[in-house]
N, C-alpha and C positions, 0 to 999 in steps of 0.2 A: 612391359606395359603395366600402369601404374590402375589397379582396382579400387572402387571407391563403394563403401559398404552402403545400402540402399535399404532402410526401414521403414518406409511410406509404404502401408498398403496398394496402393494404389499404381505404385511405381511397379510392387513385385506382378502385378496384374500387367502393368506392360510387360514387364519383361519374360514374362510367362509366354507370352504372344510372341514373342520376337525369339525364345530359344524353339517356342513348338515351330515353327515356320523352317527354323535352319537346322534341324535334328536330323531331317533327312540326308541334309549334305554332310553334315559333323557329324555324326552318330558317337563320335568315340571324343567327343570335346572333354578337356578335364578344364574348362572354363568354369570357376564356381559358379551357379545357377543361383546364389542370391547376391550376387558382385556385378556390377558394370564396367567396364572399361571409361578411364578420363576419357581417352577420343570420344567415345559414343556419347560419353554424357553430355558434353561441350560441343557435339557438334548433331543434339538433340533439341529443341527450344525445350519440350516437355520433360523431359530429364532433366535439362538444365535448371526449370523451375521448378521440379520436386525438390531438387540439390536445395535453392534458397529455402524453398516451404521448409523444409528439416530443420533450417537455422534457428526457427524461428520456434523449437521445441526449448530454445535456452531461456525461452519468458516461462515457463515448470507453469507452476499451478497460477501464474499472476502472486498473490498474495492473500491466495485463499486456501492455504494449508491446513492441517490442523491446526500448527502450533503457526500464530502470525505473530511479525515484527509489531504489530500492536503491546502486545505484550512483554516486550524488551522498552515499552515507553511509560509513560503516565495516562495513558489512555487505557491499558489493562494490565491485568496478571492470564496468566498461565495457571488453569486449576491441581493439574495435576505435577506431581513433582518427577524428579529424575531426569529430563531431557533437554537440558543444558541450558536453560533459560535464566536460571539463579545464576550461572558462572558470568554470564553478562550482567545481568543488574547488580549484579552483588561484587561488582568491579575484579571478577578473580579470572578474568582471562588471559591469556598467556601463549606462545608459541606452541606449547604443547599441548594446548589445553585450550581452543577459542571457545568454546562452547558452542550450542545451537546456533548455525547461520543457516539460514534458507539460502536452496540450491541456487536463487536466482543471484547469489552475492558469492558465489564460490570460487576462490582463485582458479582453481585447475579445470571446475566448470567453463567458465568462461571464456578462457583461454583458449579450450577445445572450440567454442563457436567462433571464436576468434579468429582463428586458423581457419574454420569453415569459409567464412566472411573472405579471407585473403585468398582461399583457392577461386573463391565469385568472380573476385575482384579482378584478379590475372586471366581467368579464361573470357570472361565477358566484356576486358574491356578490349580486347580484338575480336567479336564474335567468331564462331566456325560456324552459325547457321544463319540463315538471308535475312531473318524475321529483324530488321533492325529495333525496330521498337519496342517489342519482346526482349530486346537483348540490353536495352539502355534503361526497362523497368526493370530489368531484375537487380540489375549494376545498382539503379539506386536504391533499393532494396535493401542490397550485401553492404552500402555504405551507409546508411542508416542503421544497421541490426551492428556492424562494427562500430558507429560509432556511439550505440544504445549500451553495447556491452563495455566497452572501455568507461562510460559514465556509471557504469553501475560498480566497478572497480573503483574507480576513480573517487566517488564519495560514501563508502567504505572504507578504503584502503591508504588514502589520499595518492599521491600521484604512483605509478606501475611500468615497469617498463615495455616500450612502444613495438608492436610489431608489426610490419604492413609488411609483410611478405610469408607465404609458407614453407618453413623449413623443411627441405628436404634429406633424404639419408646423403650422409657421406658431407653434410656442414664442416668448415676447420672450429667453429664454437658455438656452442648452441647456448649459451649465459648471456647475460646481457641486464647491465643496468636500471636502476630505475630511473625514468625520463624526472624531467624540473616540473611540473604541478602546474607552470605557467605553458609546456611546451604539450602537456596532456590537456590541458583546453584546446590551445588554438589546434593541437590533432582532430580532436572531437566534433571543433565548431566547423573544420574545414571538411572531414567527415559528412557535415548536417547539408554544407552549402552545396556538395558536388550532390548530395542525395535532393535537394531541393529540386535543381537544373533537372536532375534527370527525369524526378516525379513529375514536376509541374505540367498539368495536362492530362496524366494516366489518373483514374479512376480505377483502384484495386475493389477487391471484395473487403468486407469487413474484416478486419482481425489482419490486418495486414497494413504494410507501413504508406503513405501519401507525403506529399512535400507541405503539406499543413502538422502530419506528423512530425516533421525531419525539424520544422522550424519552431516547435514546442519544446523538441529535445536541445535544438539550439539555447534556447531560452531558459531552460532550464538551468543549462550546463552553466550558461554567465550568470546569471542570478547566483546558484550557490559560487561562482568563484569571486563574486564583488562582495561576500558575506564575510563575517568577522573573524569568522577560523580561517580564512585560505588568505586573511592581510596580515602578515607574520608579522608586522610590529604591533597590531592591534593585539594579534593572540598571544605573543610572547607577555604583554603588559595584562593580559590576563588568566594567564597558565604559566606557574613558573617551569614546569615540568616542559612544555614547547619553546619556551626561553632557553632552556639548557640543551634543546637538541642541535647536536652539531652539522643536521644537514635539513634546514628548515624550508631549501630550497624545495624538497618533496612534499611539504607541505599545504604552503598557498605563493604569493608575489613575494617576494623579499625587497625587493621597489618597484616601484610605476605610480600611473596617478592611479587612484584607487574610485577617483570621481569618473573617469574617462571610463574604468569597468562599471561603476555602475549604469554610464549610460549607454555603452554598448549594451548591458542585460539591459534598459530599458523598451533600445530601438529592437532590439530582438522578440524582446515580448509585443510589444507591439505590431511586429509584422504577422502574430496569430488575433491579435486583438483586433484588428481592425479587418479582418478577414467577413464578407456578407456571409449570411443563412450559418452564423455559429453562434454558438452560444443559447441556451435555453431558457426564454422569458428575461433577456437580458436587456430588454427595452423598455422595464417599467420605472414610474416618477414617481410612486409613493409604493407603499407597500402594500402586497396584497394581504389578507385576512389571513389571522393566524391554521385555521384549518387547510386553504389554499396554500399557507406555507410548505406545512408538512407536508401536505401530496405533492407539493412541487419537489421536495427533496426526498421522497421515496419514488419518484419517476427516474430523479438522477442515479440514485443507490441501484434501483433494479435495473441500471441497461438503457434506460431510454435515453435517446439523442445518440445512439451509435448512427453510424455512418451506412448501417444496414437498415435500420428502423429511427428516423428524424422523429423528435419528439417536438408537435408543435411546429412542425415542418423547419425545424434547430438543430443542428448538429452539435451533439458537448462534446461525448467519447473522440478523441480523436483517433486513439486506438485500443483496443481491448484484448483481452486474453478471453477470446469466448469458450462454451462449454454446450456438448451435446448430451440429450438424454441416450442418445445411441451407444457414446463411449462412457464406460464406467473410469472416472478420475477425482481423483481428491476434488478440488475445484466443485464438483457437484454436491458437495454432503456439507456445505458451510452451516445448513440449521440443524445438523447429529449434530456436526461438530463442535458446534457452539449454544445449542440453546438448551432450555431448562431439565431440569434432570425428571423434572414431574411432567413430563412431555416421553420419557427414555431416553432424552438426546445426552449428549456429553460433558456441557456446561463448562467448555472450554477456553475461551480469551472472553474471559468477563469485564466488562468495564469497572473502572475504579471511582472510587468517590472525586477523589483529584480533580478527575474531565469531568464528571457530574456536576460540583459544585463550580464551573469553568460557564456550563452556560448560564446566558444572562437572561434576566427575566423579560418577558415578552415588551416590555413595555423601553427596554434597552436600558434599566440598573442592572446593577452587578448584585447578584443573590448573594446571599449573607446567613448566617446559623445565628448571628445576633440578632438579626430585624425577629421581631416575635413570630409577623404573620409568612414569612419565609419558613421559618424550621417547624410552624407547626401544619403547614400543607406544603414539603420542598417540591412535588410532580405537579401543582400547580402553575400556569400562566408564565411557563418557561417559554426560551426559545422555539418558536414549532420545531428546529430539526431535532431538539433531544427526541420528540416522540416518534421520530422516523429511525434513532438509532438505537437508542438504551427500551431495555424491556424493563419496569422497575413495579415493584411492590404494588398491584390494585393496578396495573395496565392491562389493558384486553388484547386478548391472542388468540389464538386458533382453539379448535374444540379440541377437547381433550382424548386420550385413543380411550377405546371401547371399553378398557379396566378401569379408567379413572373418572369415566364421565359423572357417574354419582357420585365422587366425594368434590366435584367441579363443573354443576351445568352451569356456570356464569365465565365461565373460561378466562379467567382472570390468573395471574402471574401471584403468585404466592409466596414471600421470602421473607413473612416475619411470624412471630409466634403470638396466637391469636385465643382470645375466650372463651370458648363455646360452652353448652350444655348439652351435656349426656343425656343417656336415656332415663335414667334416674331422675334428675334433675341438679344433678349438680355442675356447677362448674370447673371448669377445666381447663388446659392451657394445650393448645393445638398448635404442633409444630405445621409451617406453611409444607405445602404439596412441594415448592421447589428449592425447598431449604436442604444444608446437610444431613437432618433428620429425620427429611421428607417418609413418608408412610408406602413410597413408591419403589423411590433408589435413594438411599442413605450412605452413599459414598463418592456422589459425584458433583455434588450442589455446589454453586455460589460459594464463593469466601466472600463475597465482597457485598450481596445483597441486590445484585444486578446482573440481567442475562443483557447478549449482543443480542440483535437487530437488525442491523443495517446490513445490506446484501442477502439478505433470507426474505427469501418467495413468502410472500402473506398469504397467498394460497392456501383457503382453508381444508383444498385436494389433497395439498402437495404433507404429505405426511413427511417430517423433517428426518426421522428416526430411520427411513429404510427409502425412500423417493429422490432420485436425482434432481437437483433444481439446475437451473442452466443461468444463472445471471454472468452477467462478464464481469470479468476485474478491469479497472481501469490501468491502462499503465500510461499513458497520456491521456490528456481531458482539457476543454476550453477553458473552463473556471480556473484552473491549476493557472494556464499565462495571465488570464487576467489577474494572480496572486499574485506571478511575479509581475508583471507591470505594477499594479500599486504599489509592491515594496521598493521597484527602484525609483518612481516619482515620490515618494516619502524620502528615501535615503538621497536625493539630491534636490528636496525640497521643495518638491512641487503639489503641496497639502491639496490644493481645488482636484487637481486632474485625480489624487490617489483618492478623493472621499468620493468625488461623481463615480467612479469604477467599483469603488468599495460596497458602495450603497445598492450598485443595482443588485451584485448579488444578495444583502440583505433586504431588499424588498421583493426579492426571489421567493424568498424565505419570510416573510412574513412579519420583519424587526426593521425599526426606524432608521432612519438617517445617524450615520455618525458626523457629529461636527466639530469635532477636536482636533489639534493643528501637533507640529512639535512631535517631542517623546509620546505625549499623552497619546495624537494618531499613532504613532509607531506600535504603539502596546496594544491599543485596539483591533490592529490591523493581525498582531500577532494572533491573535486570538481568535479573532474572527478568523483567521486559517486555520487554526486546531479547532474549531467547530466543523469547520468546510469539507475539510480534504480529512475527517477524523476515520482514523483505520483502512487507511491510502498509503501506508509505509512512508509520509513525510515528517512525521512528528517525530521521527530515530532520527533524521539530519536535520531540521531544521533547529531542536533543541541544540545541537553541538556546533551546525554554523552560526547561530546567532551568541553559541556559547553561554546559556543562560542552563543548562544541562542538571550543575549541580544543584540549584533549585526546583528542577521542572522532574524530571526521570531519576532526579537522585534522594529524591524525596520518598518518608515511607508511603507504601500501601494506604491508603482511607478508605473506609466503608461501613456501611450501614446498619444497624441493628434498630430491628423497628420490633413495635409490641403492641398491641391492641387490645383493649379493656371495654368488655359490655359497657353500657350506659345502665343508668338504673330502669329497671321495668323489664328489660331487654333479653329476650331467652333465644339467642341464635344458634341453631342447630349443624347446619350446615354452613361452613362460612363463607363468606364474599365480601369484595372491600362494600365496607357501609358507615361513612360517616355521622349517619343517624343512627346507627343501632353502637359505634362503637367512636372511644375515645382513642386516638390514636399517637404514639410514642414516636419520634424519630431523635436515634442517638448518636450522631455520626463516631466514629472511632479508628484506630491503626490495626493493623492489621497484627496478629500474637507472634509475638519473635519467636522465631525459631521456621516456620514456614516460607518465608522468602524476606530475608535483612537488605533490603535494596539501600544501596551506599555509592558515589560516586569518587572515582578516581582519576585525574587529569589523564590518563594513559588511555580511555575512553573515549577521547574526542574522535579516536581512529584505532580502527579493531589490528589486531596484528597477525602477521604473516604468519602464515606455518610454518612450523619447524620444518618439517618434509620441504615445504617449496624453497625455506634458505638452503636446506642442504641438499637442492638437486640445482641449483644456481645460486654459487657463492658469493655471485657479483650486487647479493639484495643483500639492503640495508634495513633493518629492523625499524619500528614506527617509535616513539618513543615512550621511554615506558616500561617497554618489553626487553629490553639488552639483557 
C-alpha cells in the first residue's frame, strides 16, 4: 500500500483523531503516524483536498522574495551582491551555473507539483467518495495548478517535456523528450478548458483557483505563444543565435497562421474581459484626477479587488498568493526587505532610473532630461502611479523609528547629499538618512537613488523593519487580460477596440487618452504595460517575447545623484526637501563598472537546463546557446 507524505497542519490534526480512535484495536501498528494511505486519502473528500491545497504550496512566496525577478529586468537592481543575480543579467548563465532562479520557476520544483497534479488527476477523475461536486472542484483545481505549472516552465524554459501521468516504481523508462512548443500550448490550453467546465459555478475561498482563473491563465498562455519569440521565422530573422538552432521546433510554431494565434489569444482574453463585476473602476470616460489616480493604483498594489474583499464592489485579483500575520513567511517582510536603509530595512530590489525615466508626465508627454522644466523638478506632475510605486528623493513616508525621529520629524525619503548648517555656523554637506552613507546604516542604501513601494503596507503601524504585512501577490489579475486583449486587437489591427480598453485602465490611473494607431499604438501600449503590471514578474518575458530584450534589460543600470545647495539667506539646520530654502541638482548617471555589467546575449531569450536534469534524462535537448 502505497503512503503519501501529509504537511498541512491541519491534516496531521485529522489524522491525530483517526489513529487515537483505532489505537485501541492496533496497539502495535507500525503504520507511520505522519503518512496516509492513497485508499484513505482518495476515498476521504477532506484528505482528498488537503492533497490539492498542498499543491498549491508550488506558487513559494508569489514574487515577493527577497531577491525578486524585478531585478533580473530594467525595472531594478539587486542591492546586495553574491546571489546569482549578475550571472543572469550579465548574460553568464549556463548548465552549470543558471544563476538565481526563484523557486517558482524551478525544473525539478515543479515537476514534483506536477506529479502531484497527475496523482489528483487519476484518483479524482473516478471519485471513491459520493460528494460528487467536491470531487469535480478539486479535479478542476489539479487541472488548473498543472496546467499553471507547465506555463511557468514553459516561458522560462520554452517548451519541456509533457507528463500527464504519475510514474510509478518499476517504469521500463523513466526519460522522455521534450514535447514541440506548439503541442505544450494546446496541453496547457486544453489543461485551462477541462479546469474551466469543472469550475464554472463553484465559488472557492480566496487564494484558490475559479474558471475565471483557469481562462486568464488560458489567455495568457496564447497571448505569449502569438508573440515574436515563439514565431521561429520572426525570431530566427532576429536572433542569429535561434536561426542556428537545430531543433527550433522547442521553441515557438515553425508554421501555421501566426494571425489565427493571435486571434485565438484575443477570443481568449476576451472571455475574461467581458466577464460582469470584474475589473476595478474599469467603467470610466475620462480620467479621474491625478490624486484619485494614485489611490486607485495603491488599492490595486495592496490587495484590493481580491475575490475575498471586492474593491468598489470589483473583482481585479483573480487569484493571489495571500499572506497571514499568523505564519511567519518571506512574503510578509516585502518593506525589510526592500525599503530604506534609514528606516533599518534592507533596501533591496531598488528601482532603476531606466523605469523612472519610462513614466510619462501626467499630462501624457514622454519626460525628457533635455526639456529644462523636466530635469529641474523630474518627481514632479508624473504619471500618478509612479507615486504609488517608486519612493524617490523628497517623497513622504512613514515616521521614522524612535533613533531617527530627530534627525527626520518630516519623514521624508532621503537619497541625496544636502547643505546644511552646524552649530558653529558653518556649512556643510549632509549625506541623506537613506544614502550609502547614511548616518544610520552605511552599508545597505540605494545604488540607484530610489527605494520600492509598491506592495509595502503604508501603514504608518506597520513597522517594516520587524512587523509582518500580509498584502497578496498577484499571480492572475483582470488588468493583466485586459493587456493581452489590447495587444492582440493591436497585433491584428483593431486600433479603436485596443485604445477604448487601453484608455480605461489609464483613466483608472489618472492619464489621458491615447489616440495613436499603428507601431506608434503598439509602443504606447508596450509601455503603458511596464508601468501597469511593473514588479508582477511580466517585464522578464515580455521584453524577450516581444524580443526588444537587448535594448530594454540589456541596457546599463541608470541612476540618480542629486545634491542640494542652500539659497542665499538660508541657514537650515535640520534638513527636509524645501525648494525654498534650497537649490536643487538632479544628475542622472550609470551605474560604476564593476558592481553589476548588465550585457545581453541572444542565449537569454530562454534560461537553460541543468546540467543535473540533462544528466538524469538524456533524452533533453539543451536551449540554445548553452551546447
Amino acid at each position: 500500500m502505497k503512503n503519501i507524505p501529509i504537511t498541512l497542519k491541519y491534516m496531521g490534526v485529522c489524522l491525530s483523531l483517526l489513529f487515537i480512535t483505532s489505537c485501541k484495536d492496533d496497539f502495535v501498528s507500525t503504520r507511520p503516524l505522519g503518512e496516509v494511505s492513497e485508499e484513505v486519502t482518495w476515498s476521504d473528500p477532506a484528505l482528498a483536498e488537503a492533497f490539492v491545497l498542498d499543491i498549491y504550496n508550488g506558487l513559494g512566496q508569489g514574487g515577493l522574495d527577497e531577491q525578486m525577478q524585478a531585478s533580473l529586468t530594467d525595472e531594478a537592481m539587486f542591492t546586495h551582491p553574491g546571489r546569482g543575480i549578475n550571472t543572469i543579467t550579465e548574460s553568464r548563465s549556463n548548465a552549470a551555473d543558471q544563476g538565481w532562479i526563484n523557486g517558482t520557476y524551478s525544473w525539478s520544483e515543479l515537476y514534483k507539483r506536477i506529479r502531484a497534479t497527475n496523482l489528483a488527476i487519476v484518483n479524482l477523475t473516478e471519485s471513491k467518495f459520493d460528494d460528487t461536486n467536491k470531487a469535480n472542484s478539486l479535479l478542476g483545481e489539479a487541472y488548473f495548478l498543472r496546467g499553471y505549472y507547465y506555463q511557468q516552465l514553459l516561458r522560462f524554459y520554452g517548451s519541456i517535456p509533457l507528463i500527464d501521468k504519475p510514474y510509478e516504481l518499476g517504469e521500463e523508462d523513466y526519460t522522455l523528450e521534450r514535447s514541440t512548443y506548439e503541442d505544450c500550448v494546446n496541453f496547457i490550453v486544453s489543461d485551462c478548458d477541462k479546469a474551466v467546465e469543472l469550475l464554472t459555478g463553484v465559488t472557492n475561498p480566496a487564494g484558490r483557483a475559479n474558471a475565471i482563473a483557469a481562462l486568464a491563465l488560458k489567455a495568457r498562455v496564447l497571448t505569449y505563444a502569438a508573440s515574436d519569440l515563439h514565431d521561429v521565422p520572426t525570431a530566427s530573422s532576429k536572433s542569429p543565435t535561434i536561426a542556428a538552432f537545430s531543433n527550433k521546433e522547442y521553441l515557438g510554431y515553425v508554421s501555421g497562421d501566426r494571425t489565427e494565434r493571435w486571434q485565438k489569444a484575443k477570443d481568449a482574453a476576451f472571455a475574461v474581459v467581458n466577464q460582469t463585476n470584474y475589473g476595478y473602476k474599469m467603467n470610466l470616460s475620462a480620467p479621474v484626477s491625478p490624486a484619485e489616480g494614485t489611490e486607485n493604483y495603491k488599492t490595486l498594489s495592496l490587495g484590493g479587488g481580491s475575490n475575498a474583499v471586492p474593491a468598489d464592489g470589483a473583482v481585479e485579483l483573480l487569484l493571489g498568493r495571500f499572506f497571514s500575520e499568523l505564519k511567519d513567511e518571506g512574503g510578509n517582510y516585502v518593506g525589510r526587505n526592500n525599503g530604506p536603509n534609514g528606516y533599518h530595512n534592507w533596501a533591496g530590489n531598488t528601482p532603476i532610473q531606466n523605469l523612472v525615466d519610462d513614466y510619462e508626465m501626467v499630462d501624457g508627454s514622454q519626460f525628457s532630461w533635455t526639456n529644462p522644466v523636466h530635469a529641474s523638478a523630474p518627481y514632479q506632475n508624473r504619471d500618478p502611479r509612479f507615486y504609488a510605486t517608486v519612493l524617490y528623493d523628497g517623497a513622504d513616508w512613514k515616521p521614522r523609528t524612535n533613533d531617527v525621529k530627530g534627525l527626520d520629524p518630516f519623514n521624508q525619503i532621503q537619497t541625496g547629499q544636502y547643505e546644511v548648517v552646524n552649530s558653529s555656523g558653518s556649512i556643510t554637506v549632509q549625506a541623506g538618512l537613506d544614502t550609502r552613507t547614511s548616518s544610520i546604516e552605511d552599508w545597505n542604501g540605494t545604488q540607484t537613488g530610489y527605494y520600492f513601494r509598491k506592495f509595502t503596507d503604508p501603514d504608518p503601524a506597520i513597522i517594516d523593519q520587524n512587523t509582518r504585512q500580509t498584502i497578496p501577490w498577484p499571480v492572475l489579475k483582470y488588468t493583466e487580460a485586459v493587456l493581452n486583449y489590447v495587444e492582440a486587437c493591436i497585433e491584428l489591427g483593431q486600433d479603436g477596440e485596443a485604445r477604448n480598453w487601453l484608455n480605461k485602465i489609464r483613466f483608472r490611473s489618472g492619464m489621458p487618452a491615447i489616440t495613436e494607431s499603428g507601431d506608434e499604438l503598439r509602443q504606447r501600449y508596450r509601455n503603458e504595460r511596464r508601468i501597469e503590471l511593473v514588479y508582477e514578474e511580466h517585464r522578464f518575458f515580455d521584453a524577450r517575447r516581444w524580443m526588444i530584450a537587448p535594448n530594454t534589460i540589456g541596457s546599463k543600470i541608470g541612476l540618480i545623484r542629486i545634491g542640494a545647495t542652500l539659497k542665499d539667506g538660508k541657514k537650515v539646520q535640520v534638513y527636509h526637501y524645501d525648494p525654498e530654502s534650497y537649490t536643487y541638482k538632479y544628475t542622472p548617471s550609470d551605474l560604476d563598472p564593476g558592481i553589476e555589467n548588465r550585457q545581453w546575449l541572444d542565449k537569454m531569450y530562454f534560461m537553460p537546463i541543468s546540467r543535473d536534469e540533462i544528466n538524469r534524462n538524456t533524452k533533453l535537448t539543451q536551449n540554445p546557446g548553452y551546447e
